[in-house]
KOLVOVEX-662479 format. One record per residue (C-alpha): residue number from 0; x, y, z. Coordinates in pm, whole numbers. Each point is the difference from the previous one (the first is absolute). Layout:
N
(NUM, (X, Y, Z))
...
% end
This chain:
320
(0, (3367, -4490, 7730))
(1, (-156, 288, 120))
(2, (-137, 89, 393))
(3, (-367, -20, -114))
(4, (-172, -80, -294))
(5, (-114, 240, -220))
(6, (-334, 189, 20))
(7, (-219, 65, -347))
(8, (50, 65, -282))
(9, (314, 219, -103))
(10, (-41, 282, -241))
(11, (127, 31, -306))
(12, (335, 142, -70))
(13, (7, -49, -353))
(14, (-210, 219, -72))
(15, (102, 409, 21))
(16, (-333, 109, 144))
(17, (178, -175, 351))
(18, (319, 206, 26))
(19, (-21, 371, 102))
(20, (340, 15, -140))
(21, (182, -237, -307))
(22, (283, 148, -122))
(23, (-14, -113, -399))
(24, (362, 48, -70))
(25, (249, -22, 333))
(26, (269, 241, -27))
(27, (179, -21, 336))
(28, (185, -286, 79))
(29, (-220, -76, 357))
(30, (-356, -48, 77))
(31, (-213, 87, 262))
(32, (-345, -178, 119))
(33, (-213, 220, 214))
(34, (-276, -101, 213))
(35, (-246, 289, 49))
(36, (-135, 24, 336))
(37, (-344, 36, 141))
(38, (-142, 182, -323))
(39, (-403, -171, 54))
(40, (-181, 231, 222))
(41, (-337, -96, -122))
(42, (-266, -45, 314))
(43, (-228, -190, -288))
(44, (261, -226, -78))
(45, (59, -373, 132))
(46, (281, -62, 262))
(47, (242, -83, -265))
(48, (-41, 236, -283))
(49, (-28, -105, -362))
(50, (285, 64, -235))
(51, (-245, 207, -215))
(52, (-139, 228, 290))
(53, (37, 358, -146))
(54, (53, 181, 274))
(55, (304, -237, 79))
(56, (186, 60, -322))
(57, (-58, 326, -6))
(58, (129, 78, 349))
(59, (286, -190, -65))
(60, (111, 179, -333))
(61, (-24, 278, 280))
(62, (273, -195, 199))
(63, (188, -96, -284))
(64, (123, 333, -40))
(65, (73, 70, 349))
(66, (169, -266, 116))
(67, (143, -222, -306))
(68, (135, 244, -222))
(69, (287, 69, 245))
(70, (120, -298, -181))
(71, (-98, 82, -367))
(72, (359, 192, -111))
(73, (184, -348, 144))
(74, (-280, -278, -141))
(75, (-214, -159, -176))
(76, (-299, 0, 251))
(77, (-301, -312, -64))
(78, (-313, 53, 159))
(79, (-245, -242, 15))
(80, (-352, 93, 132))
(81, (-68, -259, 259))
(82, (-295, -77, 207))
(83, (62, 111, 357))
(84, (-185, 91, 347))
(85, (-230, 320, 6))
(86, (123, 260, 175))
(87, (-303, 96, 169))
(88, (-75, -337, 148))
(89, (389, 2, 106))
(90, (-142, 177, 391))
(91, (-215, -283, 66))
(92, (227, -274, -51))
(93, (249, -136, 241))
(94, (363, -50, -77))
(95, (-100, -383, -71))
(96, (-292, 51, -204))
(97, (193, 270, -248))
(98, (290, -324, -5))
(99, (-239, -227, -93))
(100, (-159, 218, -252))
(101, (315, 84, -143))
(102, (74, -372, -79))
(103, (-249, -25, -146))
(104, (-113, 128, -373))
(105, (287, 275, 0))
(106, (233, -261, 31))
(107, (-106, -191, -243))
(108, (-17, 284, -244))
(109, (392, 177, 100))
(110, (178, -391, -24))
(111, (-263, -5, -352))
(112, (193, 345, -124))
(113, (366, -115, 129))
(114, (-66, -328, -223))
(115, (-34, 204, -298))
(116, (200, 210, 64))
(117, (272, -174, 74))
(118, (-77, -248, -298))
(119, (-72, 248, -290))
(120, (97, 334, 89))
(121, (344, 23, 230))
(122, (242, -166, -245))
(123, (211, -81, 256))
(124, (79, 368, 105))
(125, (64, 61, 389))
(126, (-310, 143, 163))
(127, (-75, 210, 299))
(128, (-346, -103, 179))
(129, (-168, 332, 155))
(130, (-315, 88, 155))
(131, (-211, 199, 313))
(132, (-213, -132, 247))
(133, (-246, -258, -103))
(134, (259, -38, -302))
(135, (288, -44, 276))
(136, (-210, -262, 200))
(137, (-30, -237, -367))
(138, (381, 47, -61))
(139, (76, -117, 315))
(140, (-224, -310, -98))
(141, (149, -19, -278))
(142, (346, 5, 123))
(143, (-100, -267, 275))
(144, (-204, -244, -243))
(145, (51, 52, -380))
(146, (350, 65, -8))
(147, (66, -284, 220))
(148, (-111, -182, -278))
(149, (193, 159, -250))
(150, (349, 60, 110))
(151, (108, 69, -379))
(152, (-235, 305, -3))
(153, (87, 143, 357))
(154, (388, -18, -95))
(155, (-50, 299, -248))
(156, (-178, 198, 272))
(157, (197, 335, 65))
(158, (-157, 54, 269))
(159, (-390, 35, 134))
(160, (-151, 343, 136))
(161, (-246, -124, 228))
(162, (-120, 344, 143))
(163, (-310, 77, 251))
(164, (-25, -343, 151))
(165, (242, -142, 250))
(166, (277, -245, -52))
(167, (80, -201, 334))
(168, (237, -192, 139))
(169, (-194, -291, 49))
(170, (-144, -2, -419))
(171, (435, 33, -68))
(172, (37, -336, 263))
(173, (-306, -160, -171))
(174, (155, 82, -407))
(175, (399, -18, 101))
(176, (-38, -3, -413))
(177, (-79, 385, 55))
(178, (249, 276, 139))
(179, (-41, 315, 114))
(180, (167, 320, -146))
(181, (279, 141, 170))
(182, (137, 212, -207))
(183, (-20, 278, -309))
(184, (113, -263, -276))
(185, (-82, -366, 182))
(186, (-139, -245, -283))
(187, (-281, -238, 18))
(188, (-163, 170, 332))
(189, (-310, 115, 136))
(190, (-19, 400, 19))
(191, (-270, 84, 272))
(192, (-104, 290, 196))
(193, (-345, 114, 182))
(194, (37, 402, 37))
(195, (-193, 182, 288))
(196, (60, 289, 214))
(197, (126, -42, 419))
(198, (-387, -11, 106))
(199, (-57, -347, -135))
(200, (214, -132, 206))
(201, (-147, -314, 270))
(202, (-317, 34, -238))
(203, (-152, -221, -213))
(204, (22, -7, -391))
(205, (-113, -278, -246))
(206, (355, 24, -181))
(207, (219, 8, 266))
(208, (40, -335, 181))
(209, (211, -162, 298))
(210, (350, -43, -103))
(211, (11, 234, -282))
(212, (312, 128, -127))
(213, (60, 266, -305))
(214, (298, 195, -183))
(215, (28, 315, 53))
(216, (-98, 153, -350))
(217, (312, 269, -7))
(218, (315, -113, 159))
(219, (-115, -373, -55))
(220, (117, -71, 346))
(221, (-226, -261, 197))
(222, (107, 130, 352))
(223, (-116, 361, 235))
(224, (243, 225, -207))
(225, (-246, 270, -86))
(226, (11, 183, -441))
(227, (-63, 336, 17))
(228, (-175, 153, -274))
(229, (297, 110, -176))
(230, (9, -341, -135))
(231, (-304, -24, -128))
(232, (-70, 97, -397))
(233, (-310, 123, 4))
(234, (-333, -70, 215))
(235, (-337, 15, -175))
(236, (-363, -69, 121))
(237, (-252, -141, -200))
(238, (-300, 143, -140))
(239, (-351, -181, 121))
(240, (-190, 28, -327))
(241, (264, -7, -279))
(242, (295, -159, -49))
(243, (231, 331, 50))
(244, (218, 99, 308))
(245, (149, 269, 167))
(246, (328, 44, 72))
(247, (33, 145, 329))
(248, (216, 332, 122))
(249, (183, -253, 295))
(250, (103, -375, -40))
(251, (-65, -272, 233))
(252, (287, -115, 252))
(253, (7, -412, 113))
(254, (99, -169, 270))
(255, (-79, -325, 73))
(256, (-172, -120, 310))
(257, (132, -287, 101))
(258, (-182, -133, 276))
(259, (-351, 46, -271))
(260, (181, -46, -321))
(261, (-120, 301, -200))
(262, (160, 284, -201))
(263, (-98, 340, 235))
(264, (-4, 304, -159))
(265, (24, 202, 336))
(266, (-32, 395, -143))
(267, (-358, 115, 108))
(268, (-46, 192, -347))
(269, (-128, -353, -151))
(270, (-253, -64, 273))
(271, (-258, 182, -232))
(272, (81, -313, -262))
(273, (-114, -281, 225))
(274, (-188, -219, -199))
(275, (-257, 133, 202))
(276, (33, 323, -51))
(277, (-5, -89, -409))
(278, (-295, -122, 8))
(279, (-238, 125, 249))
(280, (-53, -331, 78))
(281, (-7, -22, 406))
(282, (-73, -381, 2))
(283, (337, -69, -157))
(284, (135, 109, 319))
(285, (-118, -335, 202))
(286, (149, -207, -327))
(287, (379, 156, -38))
(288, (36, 285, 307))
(289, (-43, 299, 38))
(290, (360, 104, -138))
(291, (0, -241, -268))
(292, (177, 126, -328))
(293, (-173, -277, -187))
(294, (-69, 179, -325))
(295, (343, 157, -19))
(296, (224, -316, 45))
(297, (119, 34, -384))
(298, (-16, 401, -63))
(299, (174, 120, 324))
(300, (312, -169, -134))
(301, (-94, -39, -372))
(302, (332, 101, -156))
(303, (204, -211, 239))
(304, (-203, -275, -120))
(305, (72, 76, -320))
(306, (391, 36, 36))
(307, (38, -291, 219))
(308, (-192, -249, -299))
(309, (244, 170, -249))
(310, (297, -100, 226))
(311, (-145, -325, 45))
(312, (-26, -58, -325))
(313, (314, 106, -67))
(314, (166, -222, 257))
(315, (-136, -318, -107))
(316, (85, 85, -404))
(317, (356, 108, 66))
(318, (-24, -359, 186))
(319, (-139, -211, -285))
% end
């Protein structure tokens, strides 16, 4: 039995018009279900933004591209549109009042999606669950709650990429069901990383919370021992208004900071990247820091994402 009951009416996933992705014929032997993150930015729009809300889908066809298609050579990515908070009401909400709206309709609508998914498209295939931000804070709901409820479905889970909100200690001693990555090719684990820059740290930030703890996206080491660049594939940065990015002359370095529980690329050269920075937009400063790397989480360290899924998937086929 679920936490809470659910809110609404769900939407519905049997029809195409509610999937910004559906593959028609699966050719890889994995799936992967992404949860976009904060896409609505819509000042005329309600708290929770409809499913319909143009200016959501569109923006998150945008992210789509930028984030999810790391995984596209290793899966078959599903991506329901789902109703979700607006971005721009996101600064006047406390931590509480986001939780509570996120229990809300876009629950109802993701566990809607995993339902038919799970009963009409999967076919039993093992799945990797993926998403950013907003889209990080449902998985982990999801994780907690739905798959609680449904063991059979979270035993085919390669693993969850949970990045741009925090996973904490006390959420893993609340859902001893869920485990932490600690490694490159660990199965049925939560992936999870907030990036920022040395600046942030002792300052506030909606995503990062007490107790966090991430994997350090290229050594896959959860301890201080630093990944120079050298290790890293290729780092891109998004473009605002389309859904292209540039791949940059230098690539990020990570360490993790222990003591915050963040990913910190510490070269200066990305300070000009801050999410910030990207967007011009000085009030995002007093929601995620002033050296937050927000909207860079997946394309500093897209590649790595992308080989690390492949050996993921690997791992757990080799094991079947």
């Amino acid at each position: 039995m679920y936490q809470k009951p659910l809110v609404g009416t769900a939407t519905d996933y049997s029809k195409k018009k509610n999937w910004l992705t559906l593959p028609k014929t699966p050719d890889k032997p994995v799936d992967l279900l992404f949860l976009y993150p904060s896409s609505c930015e819509d000042p005329l729009a309600d708290t929770i933004c409809s499913v319909n809300n143009l200016i959501m889908r569109v923006a998150a066809k945008k992210i789509f591209k930028q984030e999810a298609s790391a995984f596209e050579p290793v899966a078959n990515i599903y991506t329901p549109y789902w109703r979700q908070v607006n971005a721009t009401k996101l600064s006047k909400m406390t931590f509480e009042e986001v939780d509570e709206a996120e229990w809300a309709e876009p629950r109802t609508d993701v566990y809607a999606a995993l339902d038919y998914y799970f009963e009409n498209l999967n076919q039993g295939r093992p799945y990797f669950l993926a998403g950013h931000s907003q889209g990080s804070r449902l998985s982990y709901i999801t994780l907690s709650d739905y798959m609680k409820e449904h063991p059979d479905y979270y035993a085919r889970m390669i693993a969850a990429y949970c990045i741009g909100d925090s996973l904490t200690r006390q959420y893993l001693e609340d859902n001893p069901h869920v485990k932490a990555a600690q490694a490159a090719d660990d199965l049925g684990v939560v992936v999870s990383w907030n990036t920022e820059g040395p600046a942030n740290k002792g300052k506030p930030s909606l995503v990062v919370s007490p107790g966090a703890i991430s994997i350090n996206p290229l050594n896959w080491r959860t301890d201080e021992t630093p990944a120079g660049p050298e290790l890293n594939l290729g780092s891109y940065v998004p473009h605002l208004l389309d859904s292209g990015m540039d791949e940059l002359p230098f690539r990020a370095d990570a360490v993790i900071d222990t003591e915050r529980g963040t990913v910190m690329v510490t070269d200066p050269a990305f300070e000009k990247y801050t999410i910030t920075a990207l967007t011009g937009m000085e009030d995002l400063e007093s929601v995620f820091g002033p050296a937050s790397y927000h909207g860079c989480d997946y394309s500093f360290f897209f590649l790595n994402i992308r080989e690390n899924a492949r050996l993921r998937a690997e791992t757990w086929l080799k094991r079947a």
